[in-house]
N, C-alpha and C positions, 0 to 999 in steps of 0.2 A: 830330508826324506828323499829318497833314489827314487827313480822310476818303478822297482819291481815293488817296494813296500807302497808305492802309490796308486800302482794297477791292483794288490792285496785290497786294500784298502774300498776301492773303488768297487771291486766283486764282494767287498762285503754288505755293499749294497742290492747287488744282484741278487745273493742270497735270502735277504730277505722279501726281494720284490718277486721273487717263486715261491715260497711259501706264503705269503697275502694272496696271489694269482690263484695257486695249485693247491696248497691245502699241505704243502711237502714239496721235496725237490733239491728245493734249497739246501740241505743237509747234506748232499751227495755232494754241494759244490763245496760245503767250508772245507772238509777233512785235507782234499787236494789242493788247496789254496794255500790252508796255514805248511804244508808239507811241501810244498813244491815254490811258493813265493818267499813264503817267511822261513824256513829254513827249521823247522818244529817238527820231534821227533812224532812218528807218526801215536806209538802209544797218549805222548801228550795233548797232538792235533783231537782224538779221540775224544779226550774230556774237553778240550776246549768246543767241538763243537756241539756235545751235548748241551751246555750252558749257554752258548751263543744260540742256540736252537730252541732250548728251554725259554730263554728271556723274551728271541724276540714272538715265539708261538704265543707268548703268555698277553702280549699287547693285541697279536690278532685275534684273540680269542674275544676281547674286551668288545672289540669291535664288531664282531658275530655274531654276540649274546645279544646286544644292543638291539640289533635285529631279529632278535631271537632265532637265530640260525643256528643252534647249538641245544643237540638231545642228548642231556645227563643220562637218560636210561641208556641210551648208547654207548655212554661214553667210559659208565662205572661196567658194562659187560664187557666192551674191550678194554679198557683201561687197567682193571683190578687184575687180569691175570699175568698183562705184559709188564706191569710194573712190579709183580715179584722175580720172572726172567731178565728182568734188566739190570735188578738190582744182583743178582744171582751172577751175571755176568761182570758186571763191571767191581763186586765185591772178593768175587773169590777165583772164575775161572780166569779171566785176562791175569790175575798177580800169580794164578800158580802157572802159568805156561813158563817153558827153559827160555831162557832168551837164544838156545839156539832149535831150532823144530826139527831141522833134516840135515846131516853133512854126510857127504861122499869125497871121494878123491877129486872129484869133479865140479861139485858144487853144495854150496850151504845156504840152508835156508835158516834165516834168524826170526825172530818173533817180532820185529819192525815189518822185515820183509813180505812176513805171513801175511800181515795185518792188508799190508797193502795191495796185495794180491785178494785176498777175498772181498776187502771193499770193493775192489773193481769188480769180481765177479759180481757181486750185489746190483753195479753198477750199471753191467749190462745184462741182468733180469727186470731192473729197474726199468730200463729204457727199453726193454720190449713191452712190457706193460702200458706204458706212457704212448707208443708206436700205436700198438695194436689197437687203445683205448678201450671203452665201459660203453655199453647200451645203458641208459637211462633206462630206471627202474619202472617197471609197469605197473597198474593197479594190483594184478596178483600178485609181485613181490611184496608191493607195500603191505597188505593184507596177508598175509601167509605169517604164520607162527615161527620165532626166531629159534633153530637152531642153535640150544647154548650149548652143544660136547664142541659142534666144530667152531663157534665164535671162540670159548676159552684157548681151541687145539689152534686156532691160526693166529690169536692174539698173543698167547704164549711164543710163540716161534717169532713173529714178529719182535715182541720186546727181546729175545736173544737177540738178535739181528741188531735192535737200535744196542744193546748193551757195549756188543763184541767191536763195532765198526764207529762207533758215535755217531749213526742217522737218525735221527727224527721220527721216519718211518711213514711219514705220512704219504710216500708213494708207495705204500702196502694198505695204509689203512683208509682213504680214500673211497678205492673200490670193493675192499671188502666192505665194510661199510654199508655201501652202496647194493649189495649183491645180497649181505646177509640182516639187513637191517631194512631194508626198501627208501631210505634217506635220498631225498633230489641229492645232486652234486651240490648246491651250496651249503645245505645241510651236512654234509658224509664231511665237504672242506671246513667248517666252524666246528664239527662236533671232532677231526681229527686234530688240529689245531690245539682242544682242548686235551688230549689224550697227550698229546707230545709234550706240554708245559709239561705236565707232573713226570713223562715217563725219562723226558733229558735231565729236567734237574733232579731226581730223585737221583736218578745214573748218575752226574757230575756228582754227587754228595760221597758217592763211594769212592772217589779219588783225593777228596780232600785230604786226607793223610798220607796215601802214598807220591803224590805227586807236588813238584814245586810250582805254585801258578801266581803268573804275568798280571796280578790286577789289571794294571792301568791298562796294555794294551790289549786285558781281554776287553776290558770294559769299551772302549774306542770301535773295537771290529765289533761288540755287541751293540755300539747305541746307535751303528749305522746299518746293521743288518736290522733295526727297530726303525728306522728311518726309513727301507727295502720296504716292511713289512705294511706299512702303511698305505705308500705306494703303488705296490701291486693288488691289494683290497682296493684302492682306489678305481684303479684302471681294470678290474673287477667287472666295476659298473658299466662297464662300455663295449666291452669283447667278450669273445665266447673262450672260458679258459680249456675248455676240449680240443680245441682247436688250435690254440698253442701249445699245448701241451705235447701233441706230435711232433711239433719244431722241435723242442725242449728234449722230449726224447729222442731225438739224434743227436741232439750236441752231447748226450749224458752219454749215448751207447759210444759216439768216437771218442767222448776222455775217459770213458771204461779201456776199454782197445789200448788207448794211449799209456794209463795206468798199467794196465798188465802187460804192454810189451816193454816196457821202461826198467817193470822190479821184476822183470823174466830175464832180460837178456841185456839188459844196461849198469 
């Protein structure tokens, strides 16, 4: 094993210990990891991070519930609508795109290329989100009746989002959550945790036949980002994750930056 499959390796640890921390996160770092360390086309990176997102979401969740930190009625109003645009997405729009999207005499845009450019852009709306951060919900949020047109209308868009790029999503659903539900943040982090298990692996289930997939070495980068995941719920207990979370979104918004000036002009 080299150095770059060891630093891979090693960030697949990361990943998990941001989504136990954040509730989400994590997801933004596999896609440029398996793409940029391990040499994985990014269409493929896509489904691998859904399943490495799905598995290790699905351990955090266990550990949320336990606490009871995790609202079903939450979780099936966003849940239910993002998991038919995911599927929507990962079933029929990413296999009918051309694999070429734009050519000029000057330059061409391929459906790899696309991919990674818009994850970036993701990446840096992401990381102003995570910057700017969430006021903690008040008693009139908590008490106020839930808006279901706009919970379906952002939860749908959201599951396009996780379908088209393979994130997770839980730095969308987090604070909406939190905004349109009155959920504390550890609450909005166990009940989003729970929305990502079903909405990655349902996503990774639509690749299964068009795509060739790595068993062994999914399973390796997933039982370490499950190892992440535990971790950062651990250290949970100890720090304020709003507070890292700012950190966090600046390393996300410079490897945004870095992603889009790399499949722009490199």
């Amino acid at each position: 094993m080299g150095f770059i499959d060891f630093l891979g390796f090693f960030l697949a640890v990361l990943v998990g210990f941001t989504m136990g921390l954040f509730g989400g996160g994590g997801s933004i770092l596999t896609v440029p990891i398996l793409v940029y360390l391990f040499k994985i086309t990014p269409s493929l990176a896509t489904a691998y991070s859904l399943f490495v997102v799905g598995i290790a979401a699905l351990n955090g969740v266990i550990s949320y519930a336990r606490r009871k930190l995790v609202s079903i009625k939450a979780a099936v109003a966003f849940g239910v609508p993002s998991l038919f645009t995911v599927f929507l997405a990962r079933g029929f729009i990413l296999p009918s795109l051309p694999q070429i999207l734009l050519h000029t005499s000057y330059f061409t845009l391929t459906k790899e290329m696309g991919l990674m450019i818009f994850f970036s852009i993701v990446m840096l709306l992401a990381s102003v989100s995570m910057i700017k951060g969430r006021k903690a919900p008040t008693t009139a949020d908590t008490e106020k009746p839930w808006n279901y047109p706009r919970i379906i209308l952002q939860s749908s868009f959201v599951g396009l989002i996780i379908g088209v790029v393979g994130a997770g999503g839980g730095f969308l659903f987090v604070p909406a959550l939190m905004f349109f539900t009155g959920l504390n943040v550890k609450e909005a982090i166990g009940t989003s945790l729970f929305i990502i298990t079903f909405n990655s692996l349902i996503g990774f289930t639509g690749d299964l036949m068009g795509q060739s997939i790595e068993w062994g070495f999914l399973s390796l980068f997933s039982g370490l980002a499950i190892g992440g995941i535990y971790l950062g719920i651990y250290i949970s207990q100890f720090v304020s994750p709003a507070k890292l979370k700012v950190s966090f979104g600046w390393f996300v918004l410079l490897m945004g930056m870095f992603i889009l000036l790399k499949e722009s002009f490199f």
